[in-house]
N, C-alpha and C positions, 0 to 999 in steps of 0.2 A: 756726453750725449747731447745732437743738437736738440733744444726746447722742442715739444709740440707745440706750441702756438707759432713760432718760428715756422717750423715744419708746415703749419696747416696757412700760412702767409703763403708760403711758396706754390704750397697744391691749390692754393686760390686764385693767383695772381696767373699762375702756369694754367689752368683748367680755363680760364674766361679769354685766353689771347689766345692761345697754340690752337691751332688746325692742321690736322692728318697732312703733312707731304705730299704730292705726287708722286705714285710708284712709277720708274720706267715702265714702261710696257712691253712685252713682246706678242708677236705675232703667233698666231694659232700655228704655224708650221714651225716655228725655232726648232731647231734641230738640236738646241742647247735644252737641258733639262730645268725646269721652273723652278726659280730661286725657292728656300723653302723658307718659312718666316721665322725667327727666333723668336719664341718668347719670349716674354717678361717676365723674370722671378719674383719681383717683389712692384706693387702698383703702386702709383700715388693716392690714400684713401678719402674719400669726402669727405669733410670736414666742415659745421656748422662755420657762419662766419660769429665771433664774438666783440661785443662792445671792443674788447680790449685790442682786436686782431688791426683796426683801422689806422691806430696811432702807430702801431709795427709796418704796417703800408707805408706811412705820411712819411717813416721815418730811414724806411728803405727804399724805395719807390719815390719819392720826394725830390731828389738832386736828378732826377733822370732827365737827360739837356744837354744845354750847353758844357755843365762841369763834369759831364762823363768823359774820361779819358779815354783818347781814338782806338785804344787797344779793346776796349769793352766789346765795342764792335768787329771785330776781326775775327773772334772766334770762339772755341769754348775752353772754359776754364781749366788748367792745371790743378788737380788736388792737391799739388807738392809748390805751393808756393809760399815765402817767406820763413822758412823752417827755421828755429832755432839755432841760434849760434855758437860755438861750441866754449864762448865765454858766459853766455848764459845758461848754460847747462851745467857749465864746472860752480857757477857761482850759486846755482838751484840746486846742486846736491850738496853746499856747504865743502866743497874739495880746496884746499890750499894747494898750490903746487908743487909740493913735497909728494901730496897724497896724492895727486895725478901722475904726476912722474913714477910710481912704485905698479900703475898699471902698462902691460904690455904693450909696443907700437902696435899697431897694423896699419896695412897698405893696402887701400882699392886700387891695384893695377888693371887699368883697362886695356883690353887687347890691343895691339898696337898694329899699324902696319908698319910697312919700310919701301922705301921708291929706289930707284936705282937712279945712282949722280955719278962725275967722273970722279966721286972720290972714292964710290964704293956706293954698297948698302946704307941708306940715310932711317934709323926707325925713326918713329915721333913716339916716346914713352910719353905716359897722362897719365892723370888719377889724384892717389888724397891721401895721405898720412893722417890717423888718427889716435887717436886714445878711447878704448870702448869701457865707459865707467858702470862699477856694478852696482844695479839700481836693481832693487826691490821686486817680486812678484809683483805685489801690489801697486806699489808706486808705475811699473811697466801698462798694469793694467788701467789706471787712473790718466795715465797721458793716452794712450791707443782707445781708449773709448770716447778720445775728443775728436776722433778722425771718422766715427759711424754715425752713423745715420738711424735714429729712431732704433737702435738695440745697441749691447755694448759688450763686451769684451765675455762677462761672465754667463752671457744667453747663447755665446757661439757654439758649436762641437768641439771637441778636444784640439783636432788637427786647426780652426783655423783660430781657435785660440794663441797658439805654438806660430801660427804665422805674423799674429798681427804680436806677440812680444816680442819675436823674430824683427819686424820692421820696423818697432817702435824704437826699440833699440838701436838700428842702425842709423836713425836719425838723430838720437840725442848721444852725441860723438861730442867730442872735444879735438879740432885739429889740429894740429901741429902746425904752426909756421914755424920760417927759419929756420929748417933742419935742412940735412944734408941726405939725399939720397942715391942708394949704390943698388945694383941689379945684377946677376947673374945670370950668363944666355947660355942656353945648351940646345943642342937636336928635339921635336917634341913629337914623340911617337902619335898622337892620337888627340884632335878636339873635334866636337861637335856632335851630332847623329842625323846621318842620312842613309843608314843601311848600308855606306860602304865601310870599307877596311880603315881604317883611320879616322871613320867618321864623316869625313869629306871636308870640302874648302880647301885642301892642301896636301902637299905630299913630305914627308919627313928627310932630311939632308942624308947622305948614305952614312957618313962617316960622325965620329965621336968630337969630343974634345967640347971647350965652354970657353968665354970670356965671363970678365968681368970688369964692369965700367963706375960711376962715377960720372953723375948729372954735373953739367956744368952750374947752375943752377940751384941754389937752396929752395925750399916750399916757398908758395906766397904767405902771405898773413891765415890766410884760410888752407892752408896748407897743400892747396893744389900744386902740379908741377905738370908742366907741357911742355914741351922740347923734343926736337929733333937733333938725332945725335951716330956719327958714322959709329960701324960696330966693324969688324973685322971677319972675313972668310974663311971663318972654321968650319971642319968637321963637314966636308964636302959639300958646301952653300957654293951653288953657282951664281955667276953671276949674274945682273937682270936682264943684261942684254945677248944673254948667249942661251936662252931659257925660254920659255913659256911656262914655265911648271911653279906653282906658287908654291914656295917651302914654309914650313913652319919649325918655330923655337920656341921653347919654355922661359920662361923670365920668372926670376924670382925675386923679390926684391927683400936687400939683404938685413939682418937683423928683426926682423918682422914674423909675429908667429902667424898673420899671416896676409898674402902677399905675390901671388903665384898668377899667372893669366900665359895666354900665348900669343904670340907676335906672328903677323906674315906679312912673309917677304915679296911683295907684287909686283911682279915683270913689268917691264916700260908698255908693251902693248898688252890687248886684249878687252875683255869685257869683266867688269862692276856692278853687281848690285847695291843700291843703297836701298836700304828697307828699314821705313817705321816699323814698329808693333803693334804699340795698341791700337785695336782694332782693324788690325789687317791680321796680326798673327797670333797676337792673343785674343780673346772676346775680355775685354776693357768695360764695355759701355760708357765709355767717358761723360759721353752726351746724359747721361743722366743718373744723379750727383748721386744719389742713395746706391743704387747699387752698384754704380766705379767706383765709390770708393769701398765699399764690400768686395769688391773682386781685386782689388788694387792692395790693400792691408791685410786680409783673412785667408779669402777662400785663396786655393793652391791656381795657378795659370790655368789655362783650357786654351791648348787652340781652336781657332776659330775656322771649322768645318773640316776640310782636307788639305789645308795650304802646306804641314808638313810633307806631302805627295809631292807636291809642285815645285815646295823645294829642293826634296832630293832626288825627284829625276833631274832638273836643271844642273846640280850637282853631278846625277853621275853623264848624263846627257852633252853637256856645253864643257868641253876641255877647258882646263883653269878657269874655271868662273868664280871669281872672286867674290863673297859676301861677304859687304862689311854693313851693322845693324846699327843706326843711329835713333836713337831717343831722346828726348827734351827731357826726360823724368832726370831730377836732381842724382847727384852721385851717391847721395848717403841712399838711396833708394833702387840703388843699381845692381846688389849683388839678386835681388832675386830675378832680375831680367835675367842675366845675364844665367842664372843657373836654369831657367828654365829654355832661351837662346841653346846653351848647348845641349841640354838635355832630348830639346826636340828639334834643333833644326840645323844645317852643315855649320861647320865652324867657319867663325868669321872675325875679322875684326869688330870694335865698336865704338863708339861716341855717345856723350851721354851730356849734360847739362852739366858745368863750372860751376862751380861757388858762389861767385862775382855776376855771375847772368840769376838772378835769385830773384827778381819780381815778374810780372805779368808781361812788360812792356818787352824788357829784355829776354823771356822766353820766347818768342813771338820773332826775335831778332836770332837768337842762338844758332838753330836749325840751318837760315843762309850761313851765316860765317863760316858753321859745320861742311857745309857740301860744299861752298868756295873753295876750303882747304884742301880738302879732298883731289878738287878736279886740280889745282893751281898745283898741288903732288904730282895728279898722273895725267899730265896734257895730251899725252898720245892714246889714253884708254878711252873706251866709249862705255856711257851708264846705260843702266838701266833705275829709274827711278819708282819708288813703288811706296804707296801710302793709301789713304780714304779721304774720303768730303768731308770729314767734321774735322779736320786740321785746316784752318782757316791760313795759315803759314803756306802750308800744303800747296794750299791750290793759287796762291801766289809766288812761289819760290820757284816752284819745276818747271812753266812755261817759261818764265824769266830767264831761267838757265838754258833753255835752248841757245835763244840771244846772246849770251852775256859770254856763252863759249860753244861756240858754232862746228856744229860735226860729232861733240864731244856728249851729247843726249838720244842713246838707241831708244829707247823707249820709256812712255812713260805710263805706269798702269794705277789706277785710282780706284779701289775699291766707293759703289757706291751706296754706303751703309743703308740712307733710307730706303733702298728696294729689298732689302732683306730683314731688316730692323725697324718697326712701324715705331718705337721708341725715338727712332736719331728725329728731332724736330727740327735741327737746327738747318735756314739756309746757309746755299756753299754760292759761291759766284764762280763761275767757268767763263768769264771774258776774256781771262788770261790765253786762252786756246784758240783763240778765234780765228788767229792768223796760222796756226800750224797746221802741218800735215795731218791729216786723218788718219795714214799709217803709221806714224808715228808715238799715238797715242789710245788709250783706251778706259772708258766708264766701267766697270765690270762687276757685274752682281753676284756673281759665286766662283771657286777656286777652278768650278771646272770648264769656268769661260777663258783661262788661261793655258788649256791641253791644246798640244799641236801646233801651235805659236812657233815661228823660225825665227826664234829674237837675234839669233846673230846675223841672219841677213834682213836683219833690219824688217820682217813682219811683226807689228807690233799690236794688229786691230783685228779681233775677230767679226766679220762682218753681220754675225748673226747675234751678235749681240745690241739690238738698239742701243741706240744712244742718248738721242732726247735732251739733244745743248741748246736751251735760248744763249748763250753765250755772256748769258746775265746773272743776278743773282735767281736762282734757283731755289724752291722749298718752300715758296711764301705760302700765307694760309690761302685758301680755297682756290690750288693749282695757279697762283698769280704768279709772273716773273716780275723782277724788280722794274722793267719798264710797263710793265701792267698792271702792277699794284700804283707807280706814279702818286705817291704821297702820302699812301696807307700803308707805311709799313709801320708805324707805332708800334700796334700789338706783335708783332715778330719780334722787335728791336728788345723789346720787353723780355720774351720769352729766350733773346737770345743773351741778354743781361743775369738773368737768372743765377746760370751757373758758378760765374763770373764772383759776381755777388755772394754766394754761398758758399766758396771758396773762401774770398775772403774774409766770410765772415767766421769761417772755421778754422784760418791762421789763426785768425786776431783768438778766438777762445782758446785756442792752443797753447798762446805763449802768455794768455793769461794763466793759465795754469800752471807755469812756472813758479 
């Protein structure tokens, strides 16, 4: 559990700099309904200052400068940074490798797509081989109470007890490098939920029959594997160029109890969503630390308002419209995305955070490599891009990608947490937008500022939706933009350190607890 006096650092330091955001505003006639505000489940409480709290300032607060790394500034902090490594966990439960070897593989297979080449079908398998070691009630509970915030594992309800030794576990893994891995493809009757027949995202091959392949490719050290690899036209899989219809197959990866995900097959043309989550389609609160990370470890997902609507009319609405769901959250931390992805929204592919991308700097990097891949896959499809303002990556990566591959970005829609969330304090900077099209793009404050939208012919802007772009940094305290603030941004930079900060200040007790 983090210290109170730590804790009462942060509601001091965050209480004396942070001032309330500017909410967009709308006009007394919007014909859009008024955002409604989310509250806050849990507050930051006042807290006396104490002799002792000041040397915890000098000593956190202190290097704030020159030696802050540029990343600090970019944005807010990942709860899932620096995680354990799975030779530090075999070596913290005392396991020899005799006694790891007598536990089970399993496989994080992530949904994969496939492009269409003159060789044929090209998928890209990914994912992690691991070893899941059996650790203790107790012992589960004494790591997972390092990841809450002022309460701990044996204060929660039953259910999200069951969650956070659910994820505590999937992090203290042990991976497999250097193995060899083998996959099983067949026809896949059914992924996702959008209220239609299969779910949606995809339509199932008419015919039977499976391969079975053979990565060219052993795990890395950290036992990940990413490759792209031809599969063969069984079992009535058309091909990508004589289609519009995106098919789906089961993949199993073999020997593994367990190991299972589904692949699609994406026609040469048509339209793509890439979609974050937190905070667009699940309610995260990332932007503040105590309760993302409670909603992140414990409690069960929650979407965030009616976005599952949005997506499954676009689903049944927009022929083949492909969804594929990218997250920075680490992969030991992906299977509950992704069970909550299918559970509420069409099926898709997905992407997720490597191994090897594991600090602050390179998550921040991960995201572009991510959507590069992607487009440099499907050159003749056009995106639709979709995330919020507190990903500081975010709102650098999508305008860029206009540029960087021209024709290939329908739209781009930005959930903007502060007008709905008086919590997100953090500024965003929209410079990046300055030069685009205004149809092109849009600020959006609730799911149902996205109804009626003709995304395939390219309307991308509902005009009743203010907008409210200084094209600057945005959110500073008392309604400033970063060229109106002009040199008072300290207490921001502050508030925008914070997170940052307390992230890693709750790796670092984490792996002290090893």
């Amino acid at each position: 559990m983090v210290s109170p006096r730590l804790l009462a650092l942060l509601t001091l330091v965050a209480g004396a700099a942070a001032s309330p955001k500017p909410l967009p505003s709308r006009p007394q006639d919007n014909l859009v309904a008024e955002p409604l505000v989310t509250p806050s489940t849990s507050e930051w409480a006042p807290t006396r200052t104490r002799r002792d709290l000041a040397s915890d300032a000098k000593s956190l607060l202190g290097s704030l400068g020159s030696n802050i790394p540029s990343y600090v500034a970019d944005g807010v902090a990942n709860f899932f940074q620096n995680l354990p490594s799975g030779s530090a966990v075999q070596s913290s439960l005392g396991l020899d490798d005799a006694q790891l070897a007598a536990y089970p593989t399993q496989v994080l297979n992530l949904p994969p797509y496939a492009n269409w080449t003159d060789r044929g079908w090209n998928m890209r398998f990914h994912g992690n081989v691991y070893k899941l070691p059996n650790i203790s009630q107790s012992r589960l509970d004494d790591l997972a109470d390092k990841f809450l915030i002022d309460t701990s594992v044996a204060q929660l309800p039953p259910d999200q007890q069951a969650n956070a030794r659910n994820l505590t576990a999937s992090i203290f893994v042990v991976q497999q490098g250097n193995v060899s891995v083998s996959m099983n493809l067949e026809p896949a009757p059914s992924a996702g939920s959008s209220g239609q027949q299969g779910g949606g995202g995809a339509t199932t091959p008419p015919g039977g029959g499976f391969q079975n392949l053979t990565l060219p490719y052993n795990t890395t050290s950290q036992g990940d594997y990413d490759v792209f690899l031809p599969i063969n036209s069984f079992g009535g899989i058309k091909a990508g160029n004589a289609t519009n219809s995106i098919q789906r197959l089961n993949i199993y990866a073999q020997g593994a109890t367990i190991g299972n995900a589904t692949g699609y097959l994406v026609p040469t043309e048509g339209l793509t969503v890439v979609s974050d989550i937190d905070d667009i389609l699940r309610v995260t609160k990332i932007y503040k630390p105590k309760e993302g990370l409670l909603n992140s470890f414990a409690k069960s997902f929650v979407p965030w308002m009616n976005m599952p609507d949005i997506y499954a009319n676009w689903s049944r609405s927009i022929l083949d419209f492909h969804f594929h769901y990218l997250t920075t959250t680490p992969e030991q931390a992906t299977r509950s995305y992704m069970s909550f992805i299918y559970n509420t929204y069409p099926g898709g592919s997905f992407d997720t955070r490597p191994l090897n991308f594991s600090d602050v700097d390179s998550t921040l990097k991960i995201r572009k490599a991510l959507l590069i891949k992607i487009f440099q896959t499907f050159p003749r499809r056009k995106f639709v891009l979709m995330a919020d303002t507190s990903n500081s990556d975010v709102m650098k990566d999508y305008p860029e990608l206009v540029t960087l591959f021209p024709g290939q970005v329908q739209c781009i829609f930005l959930r903007n947490t502060s007008s709905t969330d008086s919590d997100d304090k953090f500024p965003y900077d929209t410079s990046g937008f300055k030069n685009l099209n205004q149809q092109s793009y849009m600020f959006f404050n609730v799911p149902d500022d996205l109804k009626g939208l003709d995304i395939v012919n390219g309307q991308c802007y509902n005009q009743s939706v203010k907008q409210n772009l200084t094209f600057s940094t945005q959110g500073l305290p008392f309604g400033l933009s970063k060229k109106a603030a002009a040199g008072r941004l300290m207490p921001t930079a502050v508030v925008q350190w914070l997170p940052v900060l307390l992230g890693a200040w709750l790796m670092s007790n984490l792996l002290g607890g090893l």
